[in-house]
C-alpha positions as CSV (number, residue, x, y, z in Angstrom):
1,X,-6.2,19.4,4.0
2,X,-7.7,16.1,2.5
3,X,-6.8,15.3,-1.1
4,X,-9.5,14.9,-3.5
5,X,-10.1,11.8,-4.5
6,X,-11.6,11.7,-8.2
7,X,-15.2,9.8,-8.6
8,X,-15.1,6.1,-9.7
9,X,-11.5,4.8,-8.9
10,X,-10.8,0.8,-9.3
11,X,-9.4,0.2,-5.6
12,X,-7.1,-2.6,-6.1
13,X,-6.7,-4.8,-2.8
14,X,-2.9,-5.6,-2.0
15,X,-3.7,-9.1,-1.2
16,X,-5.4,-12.0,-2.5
17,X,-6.4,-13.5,0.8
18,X,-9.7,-13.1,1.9
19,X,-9.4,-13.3,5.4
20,X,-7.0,-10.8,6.0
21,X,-9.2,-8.4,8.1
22,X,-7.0,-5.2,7.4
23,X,-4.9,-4.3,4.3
24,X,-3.9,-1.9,2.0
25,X,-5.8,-0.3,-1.5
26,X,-4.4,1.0,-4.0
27,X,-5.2,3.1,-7.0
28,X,-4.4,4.9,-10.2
29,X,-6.2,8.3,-11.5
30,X,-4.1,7.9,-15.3
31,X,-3.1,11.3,-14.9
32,X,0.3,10.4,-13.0
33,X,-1.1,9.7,-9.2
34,X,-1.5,6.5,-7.4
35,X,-3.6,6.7,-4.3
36,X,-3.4,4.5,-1.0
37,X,-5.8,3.5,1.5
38,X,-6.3,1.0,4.5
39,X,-9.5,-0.6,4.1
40,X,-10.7,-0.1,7.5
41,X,-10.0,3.6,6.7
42,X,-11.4,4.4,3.5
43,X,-11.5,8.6,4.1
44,X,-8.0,8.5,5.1
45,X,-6.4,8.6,1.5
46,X,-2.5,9.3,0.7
47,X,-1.6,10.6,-2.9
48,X,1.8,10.0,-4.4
49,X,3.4,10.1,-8.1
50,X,3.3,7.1,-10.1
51,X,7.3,7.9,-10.2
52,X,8.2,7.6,-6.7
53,X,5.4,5.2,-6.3
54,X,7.6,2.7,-8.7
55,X,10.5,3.5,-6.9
56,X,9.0,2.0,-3.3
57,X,7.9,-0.9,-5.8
58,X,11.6,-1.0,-6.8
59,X,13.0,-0.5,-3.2
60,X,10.6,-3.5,-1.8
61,X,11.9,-6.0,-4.3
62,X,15.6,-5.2,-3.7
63,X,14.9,-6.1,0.1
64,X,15.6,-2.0,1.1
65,X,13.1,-2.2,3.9
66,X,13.6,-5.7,5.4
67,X,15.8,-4.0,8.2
68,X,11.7,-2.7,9.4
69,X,10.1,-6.4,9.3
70,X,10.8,-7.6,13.1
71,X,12.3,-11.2,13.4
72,X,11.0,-13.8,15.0
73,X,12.5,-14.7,18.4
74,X,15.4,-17.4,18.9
75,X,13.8,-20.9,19.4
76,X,10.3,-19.3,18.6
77,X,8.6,-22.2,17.0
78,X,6.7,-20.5,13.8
């Protein structure tokens, strides 16, 4: 089942850069949910807690899912 997605949100873009062609959106009901959506995809909405929303903030920062973001090969020239 599909959440419900309350009328006039702000959809916050998670980048600044213009060209990007696909990225994430991001927004906040004020009653304690955050909701997330690609752009690409805006009918495909997941809704979390502000709480455990913070806590990926938090998680990000401290570097706890670098171990997902693939390195570049040896002697690749970047």
């Amino acid at each position: 089942m599909a959440p419900r997605v309350p009328e006039g949100m702000t959809w916050i873009p998670a980048t600044d850069d213009p060209t990007l062609p696909e990225y994430l959106e991001i927004a906040f009901d004020g009653n304690g949910n955050v909701y997330l959506r690609e752009n690409l995809h805006p009918e495909k909405v997941v809704v979390t807690t502000e709480r455990k929303w913070e806590a990926f903030v938090l998680g990000v920062k401290a570097g706890e899912f670098d171990h997902f973001v693939e390195e570049p090969a040896q002697g690749a020239e970047g």
